[in-house]
C-alpha positions in Angstrom: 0.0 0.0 0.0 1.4 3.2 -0.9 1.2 6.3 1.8 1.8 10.0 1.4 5.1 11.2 2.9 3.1 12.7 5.4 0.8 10.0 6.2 4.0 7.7 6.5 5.2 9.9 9.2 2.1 9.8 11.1 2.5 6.1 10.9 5.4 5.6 12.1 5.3 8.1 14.8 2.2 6.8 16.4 3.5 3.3 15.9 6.9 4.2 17.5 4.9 5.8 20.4 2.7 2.7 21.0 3.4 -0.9 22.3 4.8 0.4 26.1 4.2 -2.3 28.6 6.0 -0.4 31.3 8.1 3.1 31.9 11.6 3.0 29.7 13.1 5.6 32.0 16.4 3.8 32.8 16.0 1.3 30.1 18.4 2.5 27.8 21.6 2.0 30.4 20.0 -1.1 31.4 22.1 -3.1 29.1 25.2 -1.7 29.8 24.9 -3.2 33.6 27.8 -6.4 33.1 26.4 -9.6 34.0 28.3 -13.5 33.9 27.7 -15.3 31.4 24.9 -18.2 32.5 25.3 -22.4 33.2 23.9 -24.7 31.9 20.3 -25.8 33.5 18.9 -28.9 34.1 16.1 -29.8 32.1 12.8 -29.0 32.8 10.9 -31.5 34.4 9.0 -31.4 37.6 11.4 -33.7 39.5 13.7 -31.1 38.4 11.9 -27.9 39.5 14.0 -27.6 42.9 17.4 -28.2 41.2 15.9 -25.4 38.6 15.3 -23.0 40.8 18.2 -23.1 43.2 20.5 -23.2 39.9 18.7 -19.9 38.8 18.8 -17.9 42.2 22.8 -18.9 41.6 22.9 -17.0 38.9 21.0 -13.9 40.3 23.6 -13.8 42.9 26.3 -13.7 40.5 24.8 -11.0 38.5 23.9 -9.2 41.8 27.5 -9.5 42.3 28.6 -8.0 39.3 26.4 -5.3 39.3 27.6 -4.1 42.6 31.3 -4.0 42.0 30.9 -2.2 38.9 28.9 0.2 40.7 25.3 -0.1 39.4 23.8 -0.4 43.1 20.4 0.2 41.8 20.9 -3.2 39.7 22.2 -4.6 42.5 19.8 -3.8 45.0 16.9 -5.5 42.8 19.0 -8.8 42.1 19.1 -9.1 45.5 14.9 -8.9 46.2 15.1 -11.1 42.7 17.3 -13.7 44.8 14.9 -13.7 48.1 13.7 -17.1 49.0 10.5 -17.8 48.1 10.9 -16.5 44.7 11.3 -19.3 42.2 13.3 -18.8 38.5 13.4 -21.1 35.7 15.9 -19.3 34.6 17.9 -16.4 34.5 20.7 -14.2 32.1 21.7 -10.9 33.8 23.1 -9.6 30.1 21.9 -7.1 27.9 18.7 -6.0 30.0 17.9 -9.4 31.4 16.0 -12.4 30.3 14.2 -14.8 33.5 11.6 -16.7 33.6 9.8 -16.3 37.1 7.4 -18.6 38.2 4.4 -17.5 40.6 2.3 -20.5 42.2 3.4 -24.1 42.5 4.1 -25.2 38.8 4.3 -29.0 39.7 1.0 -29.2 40.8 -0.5 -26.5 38.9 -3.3 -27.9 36.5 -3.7 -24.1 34.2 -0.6 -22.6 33.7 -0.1 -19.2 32.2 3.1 -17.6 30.5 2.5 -13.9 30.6 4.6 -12.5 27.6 5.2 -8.5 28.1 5.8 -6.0 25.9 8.7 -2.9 24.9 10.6 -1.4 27.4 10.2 -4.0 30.3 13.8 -5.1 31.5 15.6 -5.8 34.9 15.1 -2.5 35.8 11.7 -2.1 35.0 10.6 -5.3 36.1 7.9 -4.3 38.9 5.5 -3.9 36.2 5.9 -7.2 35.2 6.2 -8.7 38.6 3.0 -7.4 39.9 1.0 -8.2 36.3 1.7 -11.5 36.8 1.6 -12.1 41.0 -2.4 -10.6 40.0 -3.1 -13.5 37.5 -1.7 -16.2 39.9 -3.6 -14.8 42.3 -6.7 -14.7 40.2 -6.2 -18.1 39.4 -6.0 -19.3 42.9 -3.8 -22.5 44.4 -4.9 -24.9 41.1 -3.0 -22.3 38.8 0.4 -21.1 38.0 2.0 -18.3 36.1 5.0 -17.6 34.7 6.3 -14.4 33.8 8.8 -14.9 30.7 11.1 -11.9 29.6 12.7 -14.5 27.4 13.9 -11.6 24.8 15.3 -8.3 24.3 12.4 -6.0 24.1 11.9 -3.0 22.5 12.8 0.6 23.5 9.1 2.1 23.3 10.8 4.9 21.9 13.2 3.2 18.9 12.4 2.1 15.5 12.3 -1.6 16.8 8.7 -0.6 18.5 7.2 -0.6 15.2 8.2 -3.8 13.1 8.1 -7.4 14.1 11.7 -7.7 14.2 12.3 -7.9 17.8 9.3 -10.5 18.3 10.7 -12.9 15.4 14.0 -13.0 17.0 12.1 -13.7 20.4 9.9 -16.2 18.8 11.9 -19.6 18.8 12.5 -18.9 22.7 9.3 -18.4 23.4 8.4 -21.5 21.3 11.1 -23.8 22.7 10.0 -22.9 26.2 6.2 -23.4 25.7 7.0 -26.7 24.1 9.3 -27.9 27.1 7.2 -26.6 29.7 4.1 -28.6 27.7 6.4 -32.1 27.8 7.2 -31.3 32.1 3.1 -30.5 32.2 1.2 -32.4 30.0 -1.8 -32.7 31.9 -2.4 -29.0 32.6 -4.3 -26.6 30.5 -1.3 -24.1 28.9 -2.3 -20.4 27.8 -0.2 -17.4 26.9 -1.2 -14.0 28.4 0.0 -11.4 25.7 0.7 -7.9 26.6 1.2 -5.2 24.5 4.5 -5.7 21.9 4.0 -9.1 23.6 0.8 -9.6 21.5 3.7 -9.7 18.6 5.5 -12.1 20.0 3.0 -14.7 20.7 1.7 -14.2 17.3 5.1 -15.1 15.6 5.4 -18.0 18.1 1.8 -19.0 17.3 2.3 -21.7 15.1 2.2 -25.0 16.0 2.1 -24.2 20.0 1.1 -26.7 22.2 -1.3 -23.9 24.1 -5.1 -24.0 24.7 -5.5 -20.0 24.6 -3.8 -17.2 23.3 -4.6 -13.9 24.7 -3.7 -10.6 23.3 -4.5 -7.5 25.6 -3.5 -3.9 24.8 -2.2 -5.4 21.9 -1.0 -2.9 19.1 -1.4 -6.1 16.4 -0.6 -9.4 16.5 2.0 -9.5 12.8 -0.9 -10.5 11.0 -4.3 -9.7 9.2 -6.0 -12.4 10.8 -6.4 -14.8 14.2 -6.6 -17.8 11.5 -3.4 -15.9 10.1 -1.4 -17.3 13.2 -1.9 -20.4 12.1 -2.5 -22.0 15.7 -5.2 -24.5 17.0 -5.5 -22.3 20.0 -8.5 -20.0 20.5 -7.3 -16.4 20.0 -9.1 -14.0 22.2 -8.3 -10.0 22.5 -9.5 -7.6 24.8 -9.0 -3.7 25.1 -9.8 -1.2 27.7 -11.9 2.0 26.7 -9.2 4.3 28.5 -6.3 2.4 27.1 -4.6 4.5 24.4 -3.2 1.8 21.8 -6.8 2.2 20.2 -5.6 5.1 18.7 -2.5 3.2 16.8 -2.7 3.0 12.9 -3.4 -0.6 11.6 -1.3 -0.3 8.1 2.2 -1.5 6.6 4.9 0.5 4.5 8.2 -0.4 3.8 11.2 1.3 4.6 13.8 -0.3 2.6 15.3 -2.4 5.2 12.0 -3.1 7.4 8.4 -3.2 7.0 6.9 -0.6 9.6 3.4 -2.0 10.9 2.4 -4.6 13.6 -0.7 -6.2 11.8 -4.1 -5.6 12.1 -6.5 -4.6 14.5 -7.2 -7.7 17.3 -10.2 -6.5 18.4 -11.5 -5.8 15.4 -14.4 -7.7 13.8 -12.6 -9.0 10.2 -9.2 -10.1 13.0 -11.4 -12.9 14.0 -10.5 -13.4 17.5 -12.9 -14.0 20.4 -13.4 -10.3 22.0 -13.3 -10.5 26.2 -14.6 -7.5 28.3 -11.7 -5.4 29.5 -13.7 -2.6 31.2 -12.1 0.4 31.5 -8.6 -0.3 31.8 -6.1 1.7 30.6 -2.6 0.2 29.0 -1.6 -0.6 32.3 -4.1 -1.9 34.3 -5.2 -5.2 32.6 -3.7 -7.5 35.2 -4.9 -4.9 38.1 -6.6 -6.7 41.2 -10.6 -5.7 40.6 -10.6 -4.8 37.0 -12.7 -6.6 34.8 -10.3 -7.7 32.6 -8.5 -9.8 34.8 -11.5 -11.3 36.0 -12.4 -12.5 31.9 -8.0 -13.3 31.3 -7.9 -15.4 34.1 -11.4 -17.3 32.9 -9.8 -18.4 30.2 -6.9 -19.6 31.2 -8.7 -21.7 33.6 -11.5 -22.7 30.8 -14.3 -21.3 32.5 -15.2 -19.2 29.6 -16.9 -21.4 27.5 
């Protein structure tokens, strides 16, 4: 589709400004904080869950570590709540903004597990977003449920280029797709969803095909990288929601190409021709999905325990 020079602009400014899952204040040092480089894990299973975790709270500590003898004490300081027992990892890489995967309720016995996928700007050091998202699901799921909050990739800036294409959520995709697959083999019995936030929405939509998931669920989602739920080519159901307060409504659905990438993040998932199945988000702004109280949680955390239908 061909655009005006001006109309390109408009696109690509509202695009750039869309898709933040949390503050990016801080984000753009947050790679430059010097981490080890991670060990080997043992594989997932759920006789393997203890050896799992304590490997992963290792690493925390080695990072924290790190951070605090070059000075980032902020980093530091974070690692060390990150490394508090009680809190359970998967995994764990300090580098380049951080990937983890924490884990909220008791994943052995869990029978509906969620993996909550966020969106641009969320790192180490803007990880309270994140943290308390996905401590609301569990909650909302109560002690038969589990969640795991995955920042398996390098998200974003909400203010860079990256923002606006589906470059950063291709690269994430076979990570997000190995890990759903392994955590399907150490859980077969239980009921697998992915909880899609934001640039996350991208993400789970270039990972989409072929998952072993029952639900995918795109919420304050800028677009999903394609023109259709049947586009994902997935046997999950695809649901979207979107709050009447959040702002992403206002985000051009269109594609241009710039000569080395094609701006645009696919079209609308809420919107009739997407196809998806549409839950009620109330009035929750691009925040405020996974907020205790809020509608929207309420309807996410029906259908990842199947009580939707």
């Amino acid at each position: 589709m061909r655009f005006s020079t001006r109309l390109r602009r408009r696109l690509l400014t509202a695009l750039v400004a869309a898709s933040v899952a949390a503050p990016v204040s801080g984000a753009a040092g947050s790679s430059a904080v010097p981490a080890p480089v991670p060990g080997a894990l043992p594989y997932l299973s759920v006789t393997t869950l203890d050896a799992r975790y304590a490997a992963a709270r290792a690493e925390i500590r080695g990072a924290e570590r790190a951070a605090a003898a070059a000075g980032h004490g902020g980093r530091a300081a974070a690692l060390r709540a990150m490394a508090a027992p009680g809190r359970r990892f998967l995994s764990f890489d300090g580098r380049d903004g951080g990937r983890s995967a924490e884990v909220f309720g008791d994943l052995a016995r869990a029978d509906r597990i969620a993996v909550l996928v966020p969106g641009s700007g969320t790192t180490l050091d803007t990880y309270g977003r994140l943290y308390g998202g996905a401590a609301g699901l569990a909650a909302a799921l109560g002690e038969r449920g589990a969640v795991i909050a995955w920042l398996g990739y390098a998200t974003p800036s909400g203010t860079s280029l990256a923002v606006a294409t589906t470059m950063r959520a291709e690269e994430a995709a076979p990570g997000l797709r190995a890990f759903t697959r392994a955590l399907a083999a150490a859980r077969p019995d239980a009921r697998l969803s992915l909880a899609c936030h934001s640039y996350g929405a991208v993400v789970c939509g270039s990972a989409a095909p072929g998952l072993p998931v029952h639900d995918i669920v795109l919420f304050g989602s800028p677009g999903a990288g394609a023109a259709t739920a049947a586009g994902l080519r997935t046997t999950a159901t695809v649901w979207a929601g979107r709050g009447s307060r959040d702002w992403i409504a206002g985000v051009p659905h269109a594609s241009f190409a710039l000569g080395f990438a094609t701006v645009g993040l696919g079209a609308d998932p809420v919107s009739p021709a997407f196809g998806a199945r549409i839950f009620p988000a109330g009035t929750a702004t691009h925040n405020d999905y996974l907020t205790p109280g809020f509608p929207s949680l309420r309807a996410i955390a029906q259908i990842v325990t199947g009580h939707d239908r």
